[in-house]
C-alpha positions in Angstrom: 54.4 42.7 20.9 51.5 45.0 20.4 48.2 44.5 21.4 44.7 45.4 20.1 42.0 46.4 22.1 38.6 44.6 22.0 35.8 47.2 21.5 33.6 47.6 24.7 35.7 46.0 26.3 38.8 45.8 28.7 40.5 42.8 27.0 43.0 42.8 24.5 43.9 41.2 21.1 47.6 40.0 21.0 48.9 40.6 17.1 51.3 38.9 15.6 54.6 40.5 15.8 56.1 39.2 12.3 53.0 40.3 10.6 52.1 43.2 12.7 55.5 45.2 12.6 56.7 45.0 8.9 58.7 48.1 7.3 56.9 49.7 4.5 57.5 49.0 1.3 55.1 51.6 -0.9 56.2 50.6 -4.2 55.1 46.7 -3.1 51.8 47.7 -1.5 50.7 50.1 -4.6 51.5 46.9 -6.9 49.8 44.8 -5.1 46.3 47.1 -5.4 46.4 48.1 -8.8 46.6 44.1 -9.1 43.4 43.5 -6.6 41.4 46.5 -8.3 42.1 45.3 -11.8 41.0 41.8 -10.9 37.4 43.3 -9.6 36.5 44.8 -13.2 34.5 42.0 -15.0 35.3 43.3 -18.6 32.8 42.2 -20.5 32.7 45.9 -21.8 32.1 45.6 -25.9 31.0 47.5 -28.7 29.9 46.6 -32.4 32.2 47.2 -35.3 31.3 47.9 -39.2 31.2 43.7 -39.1 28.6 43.6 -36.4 26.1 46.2 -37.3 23.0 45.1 -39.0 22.6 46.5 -42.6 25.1 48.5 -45.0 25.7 45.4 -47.8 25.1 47.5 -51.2 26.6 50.4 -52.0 24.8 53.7 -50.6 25.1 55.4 -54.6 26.8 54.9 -57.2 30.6 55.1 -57.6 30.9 57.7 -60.0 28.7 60.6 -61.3 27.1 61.7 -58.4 29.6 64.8 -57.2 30.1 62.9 -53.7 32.9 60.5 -52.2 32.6 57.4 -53.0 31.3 54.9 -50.1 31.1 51.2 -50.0 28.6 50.4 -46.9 26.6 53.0 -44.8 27.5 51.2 -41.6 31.0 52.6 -42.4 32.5 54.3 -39.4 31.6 57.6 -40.5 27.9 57.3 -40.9 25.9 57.7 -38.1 24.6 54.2 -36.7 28.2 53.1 -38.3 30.2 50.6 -36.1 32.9 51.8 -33.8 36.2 52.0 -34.5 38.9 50.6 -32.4 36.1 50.3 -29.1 36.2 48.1 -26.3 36.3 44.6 -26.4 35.8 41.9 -23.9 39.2 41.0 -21.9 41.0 40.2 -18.6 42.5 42.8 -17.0 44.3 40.3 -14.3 47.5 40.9 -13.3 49.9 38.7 -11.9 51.5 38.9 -8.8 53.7 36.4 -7.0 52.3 35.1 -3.8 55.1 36.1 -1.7 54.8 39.7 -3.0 51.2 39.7 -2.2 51.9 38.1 1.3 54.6 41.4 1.7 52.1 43.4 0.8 49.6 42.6 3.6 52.0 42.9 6.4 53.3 46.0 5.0 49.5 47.3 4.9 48.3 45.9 8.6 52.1 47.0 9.5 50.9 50.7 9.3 47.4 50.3 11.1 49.2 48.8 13.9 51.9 51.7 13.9 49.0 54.1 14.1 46.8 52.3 16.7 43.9 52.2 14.0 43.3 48.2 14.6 40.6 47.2 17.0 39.6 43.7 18.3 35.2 42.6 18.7 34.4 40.3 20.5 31.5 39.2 17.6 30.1 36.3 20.0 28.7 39.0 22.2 26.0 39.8 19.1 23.5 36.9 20.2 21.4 38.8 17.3 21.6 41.0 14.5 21.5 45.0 16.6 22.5 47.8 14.4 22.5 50.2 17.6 25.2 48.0 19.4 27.1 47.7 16.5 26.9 51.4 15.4 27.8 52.4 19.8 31.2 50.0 19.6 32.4 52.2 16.5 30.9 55.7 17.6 34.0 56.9 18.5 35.8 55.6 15.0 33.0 57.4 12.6 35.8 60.1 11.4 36.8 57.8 8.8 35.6 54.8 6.9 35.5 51.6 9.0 36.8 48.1 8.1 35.2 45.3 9.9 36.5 41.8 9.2 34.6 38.7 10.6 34.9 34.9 10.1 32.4 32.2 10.2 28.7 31.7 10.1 28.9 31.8 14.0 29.8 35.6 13.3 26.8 36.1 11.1 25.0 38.3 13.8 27.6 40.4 13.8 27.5 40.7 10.1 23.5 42.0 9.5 24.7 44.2 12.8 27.7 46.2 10.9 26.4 45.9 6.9 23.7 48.6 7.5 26.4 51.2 9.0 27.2 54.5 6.4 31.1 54.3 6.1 31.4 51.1 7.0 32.7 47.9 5.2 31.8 44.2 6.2 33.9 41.7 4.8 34.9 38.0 5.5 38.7 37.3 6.1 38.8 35.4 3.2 37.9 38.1 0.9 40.2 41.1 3.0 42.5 42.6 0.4 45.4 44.6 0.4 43.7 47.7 -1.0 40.5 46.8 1.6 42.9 47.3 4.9 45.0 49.9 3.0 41.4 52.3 2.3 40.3 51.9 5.6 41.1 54.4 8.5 40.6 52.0 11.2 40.1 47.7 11.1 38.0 46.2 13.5 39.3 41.7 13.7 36.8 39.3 15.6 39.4 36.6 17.1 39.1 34.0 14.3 38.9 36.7 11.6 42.5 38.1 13.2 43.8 34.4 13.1 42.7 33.4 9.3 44.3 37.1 8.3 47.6 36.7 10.6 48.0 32.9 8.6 47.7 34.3 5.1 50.4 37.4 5.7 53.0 35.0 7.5 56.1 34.7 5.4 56.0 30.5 4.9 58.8 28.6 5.8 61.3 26.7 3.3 61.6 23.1 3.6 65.0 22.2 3.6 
């Protein structure tokens, strides 16, 4: 069973074997964050057609006699200030994806941290108040890449305002750690209860028989 260690520390982190040592599966994980990704854009993304645009209800000239095309409203498509022509209209862009693929998907994703030695435990009950400096000491030596911290709890909330300020790195509750969050990161940094709310939602769930 591996272990990660605690930041500043001597202690260790136990991880969860069954979540912890997962094979790949990159078509699974790739679903899975096109899914998460698609769900963060609000689309509320419109534009006006010929329908919607003020103005245009008589005729611009006459039918006939004039020596030019014939035109019905000047809010036609082809006149400037016209309305749009097949342009974006409000929508979902949620896609579905069955829980057990998404739960897959997260062991697959902390799988390969774990593999690489990229996941880090804090203790986040050390931070008795908010201290950028502290924070920005524990992770000096993971600055090469961007830096996933996941916490859990208002008791953590020090910790929080410690990390949030940090360039490259990414504060985020357990509830609200995604596939494509862990997968973006170089290295994860778990507080204990943030480790044991993640751990809960990758487990594979038991049938009832």
């Amino acid at each position: 069973m591996a272990d990660a260690p605690i930041l500043g520390s001597t202690d260790k982190l136990t991880l969860d074997a069954d979540v912890f040592s997962a094979g790949f599966n990159g078509p699974l994980v790739h679903e899975v964050v096109v899914a998460e990704l698609a769900a963060r854009r609000r689309g509320t993304h419109a534009t006006r057609n010929r329908s919607l645009v003020r103005g245009g209800s008589a005729k611009p000239w006459r039918q006939k006699g004039t020596g030019r095309a014939r035109q019905g409203s000047i809010r036609a498509p082809q006149f400037a200030g016209g309305g749009t022509v097949f342009g974006p209209t409000p929508r979902s862009y949620t896609v579905k994806v069955n829980r057990k693929a998404r739960r897959a998907a997260l062991r697959c994703a902390l799988s390969i941290h774990a593999e690489r030695g990229s996941v880090f435990g804090l203790d986040a009950a050390g931070f008795d108040a908010p201290s950028t400096k502290t924070a920005s000491d524990l992770i000096a030596d993971r600055r090469s890449g961007s830096v996933l911290v996941v916490l859990s709890g208002p008791d953590e909330a020090s910790a929080f305002k410690s990390f949030r300020n940090i360039a490259g790195v990414n504060v985020l509750a357990a509830d609200d750690c995604g596939v494509a969050d862990i997968i973006g990161a170089a290295t994860i940094v778990f507080s204990s209860d943030a480790l044991d709310a993640v751990t809960a939602r990758a487990k594979k769930k038991e049938v009832a028989v």
